[in-house]
C-alpha beads as a LAMMPS data file, in Angstrom:
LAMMPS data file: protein, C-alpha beads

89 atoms
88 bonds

1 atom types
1 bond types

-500.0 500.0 xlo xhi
-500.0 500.0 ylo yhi
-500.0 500.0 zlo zhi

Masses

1 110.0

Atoms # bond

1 1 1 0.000 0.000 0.000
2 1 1 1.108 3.714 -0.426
3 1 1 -0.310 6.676 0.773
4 1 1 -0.502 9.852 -0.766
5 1 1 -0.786 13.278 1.082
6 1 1 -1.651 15.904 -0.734
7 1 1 -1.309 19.251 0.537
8 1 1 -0.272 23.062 0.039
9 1 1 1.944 25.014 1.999
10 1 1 -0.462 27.911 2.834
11 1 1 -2.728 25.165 4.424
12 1 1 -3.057 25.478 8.417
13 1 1 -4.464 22.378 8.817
14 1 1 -2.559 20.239 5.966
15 1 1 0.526 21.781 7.867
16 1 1 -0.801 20.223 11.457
17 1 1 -1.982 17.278 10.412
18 1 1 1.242 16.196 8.514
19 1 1 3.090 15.054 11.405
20 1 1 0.224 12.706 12.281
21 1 1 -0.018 10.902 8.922
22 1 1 3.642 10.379 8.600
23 1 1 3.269 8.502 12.221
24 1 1 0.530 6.316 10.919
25 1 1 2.313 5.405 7.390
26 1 1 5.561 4.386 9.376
27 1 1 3.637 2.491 12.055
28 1 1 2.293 0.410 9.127
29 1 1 5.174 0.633 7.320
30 1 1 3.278 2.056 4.352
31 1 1 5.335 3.954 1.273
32 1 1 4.770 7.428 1.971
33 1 1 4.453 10.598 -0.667
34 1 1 3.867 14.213 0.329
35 1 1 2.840 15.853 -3.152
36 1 1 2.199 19.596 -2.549
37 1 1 -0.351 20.766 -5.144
38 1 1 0.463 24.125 -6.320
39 1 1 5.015 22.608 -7.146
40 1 1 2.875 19.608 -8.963
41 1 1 -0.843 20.204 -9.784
42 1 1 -0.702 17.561 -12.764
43 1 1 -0.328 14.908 -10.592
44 1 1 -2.757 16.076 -8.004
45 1 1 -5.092 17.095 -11.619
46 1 1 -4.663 13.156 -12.746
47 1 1 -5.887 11.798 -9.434
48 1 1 -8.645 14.271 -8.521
49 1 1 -7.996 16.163 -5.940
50 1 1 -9.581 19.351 -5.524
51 1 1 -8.738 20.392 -1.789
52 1 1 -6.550 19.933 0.717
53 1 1 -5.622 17.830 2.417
54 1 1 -6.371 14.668 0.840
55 1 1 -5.349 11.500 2.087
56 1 1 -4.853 8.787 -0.841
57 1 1 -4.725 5.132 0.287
58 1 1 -3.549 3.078 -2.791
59 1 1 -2.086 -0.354 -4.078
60 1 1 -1.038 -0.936 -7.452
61 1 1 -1.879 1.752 -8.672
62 1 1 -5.513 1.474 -7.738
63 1 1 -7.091 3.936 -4.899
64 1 1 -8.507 2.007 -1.841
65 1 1 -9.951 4.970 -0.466
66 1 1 -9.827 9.114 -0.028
67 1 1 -10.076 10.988 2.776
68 1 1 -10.478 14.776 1.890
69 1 1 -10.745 17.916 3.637
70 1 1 -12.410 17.279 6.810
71 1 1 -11.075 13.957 7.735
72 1 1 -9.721 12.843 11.232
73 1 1 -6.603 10.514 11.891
74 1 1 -8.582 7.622 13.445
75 1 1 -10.843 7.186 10.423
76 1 1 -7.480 6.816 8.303
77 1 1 -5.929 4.151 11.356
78 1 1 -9.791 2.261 10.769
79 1 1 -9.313 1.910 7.489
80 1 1 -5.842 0.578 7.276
81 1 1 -6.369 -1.993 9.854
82 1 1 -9.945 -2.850 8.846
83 1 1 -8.117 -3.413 5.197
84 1 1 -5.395 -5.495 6.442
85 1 1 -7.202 -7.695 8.561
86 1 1 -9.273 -8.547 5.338
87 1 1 -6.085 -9.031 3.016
88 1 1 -4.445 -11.319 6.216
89 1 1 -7.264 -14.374 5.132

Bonds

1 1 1 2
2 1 2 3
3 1 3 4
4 1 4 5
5 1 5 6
6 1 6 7
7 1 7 8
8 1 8 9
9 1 9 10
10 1 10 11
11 1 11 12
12 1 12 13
13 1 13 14
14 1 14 15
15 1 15 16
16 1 16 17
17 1 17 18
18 1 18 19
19 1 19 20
20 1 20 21
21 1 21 22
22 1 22 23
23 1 23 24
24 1 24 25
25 1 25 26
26 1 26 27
27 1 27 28
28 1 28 29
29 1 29 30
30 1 30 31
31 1 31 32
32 1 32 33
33 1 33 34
34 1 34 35
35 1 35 36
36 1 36 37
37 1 37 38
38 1 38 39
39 1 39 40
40 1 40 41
41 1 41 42
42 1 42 43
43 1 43 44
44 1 44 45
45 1 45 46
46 1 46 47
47 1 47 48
48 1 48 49
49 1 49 50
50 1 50 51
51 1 51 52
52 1 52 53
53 1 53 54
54 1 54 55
55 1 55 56
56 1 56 57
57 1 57 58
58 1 58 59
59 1 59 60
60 1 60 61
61 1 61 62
62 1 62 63
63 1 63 64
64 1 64 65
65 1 65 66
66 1 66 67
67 1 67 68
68 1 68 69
69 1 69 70
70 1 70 71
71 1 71 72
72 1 72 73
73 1 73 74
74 1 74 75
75 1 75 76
76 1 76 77
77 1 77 78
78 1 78 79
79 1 79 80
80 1 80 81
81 1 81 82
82 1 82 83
83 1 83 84
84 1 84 85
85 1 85 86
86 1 86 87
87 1 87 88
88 1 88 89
């Protein structure tokens, strides 16, 4: 799995909750991309995302699920458990 973060400097909250998504992407040991929109707003144009921040949960290239704008760090931890207790079987 890899999770993108998509952000923008001038973003209070993107800024705060940074931090807090790294944690959870090392914890799981997850690849981990911070992809600030307005250095590269193709990429953030190909996958959609239209505020910030957005938390992208992919693998192989396909998105397992988006968490964007108002978000908070336990739905993300849910997700990733809930999604690798299902791939453990």
């Amino acid at each position: 799995m890899k999770l993108y973060y998509f952000k923008n400097d001038k973003c209070s909250v993107c800024i705060a909750a940074l931090p807090k998504v790294m944690k959870i992407a090392e914890e799981y040991g997850l690849e981990f991309e911070v992809v600030d929109v307005v250095e590269n707003p193709e990429f953030a144009g190909q996958h959609l995302v239209l505020t910030v921040p957005t938390v992208l949960i992919m693998e192989n290239g396909h998105e397992l699920v988006r968490f964007a704008r108002n978000f908070s760090i336990s739905d993300i931890v849910s997700f990733i458990e809930r999604y690798l207790e299902l791939t453990k079987s």
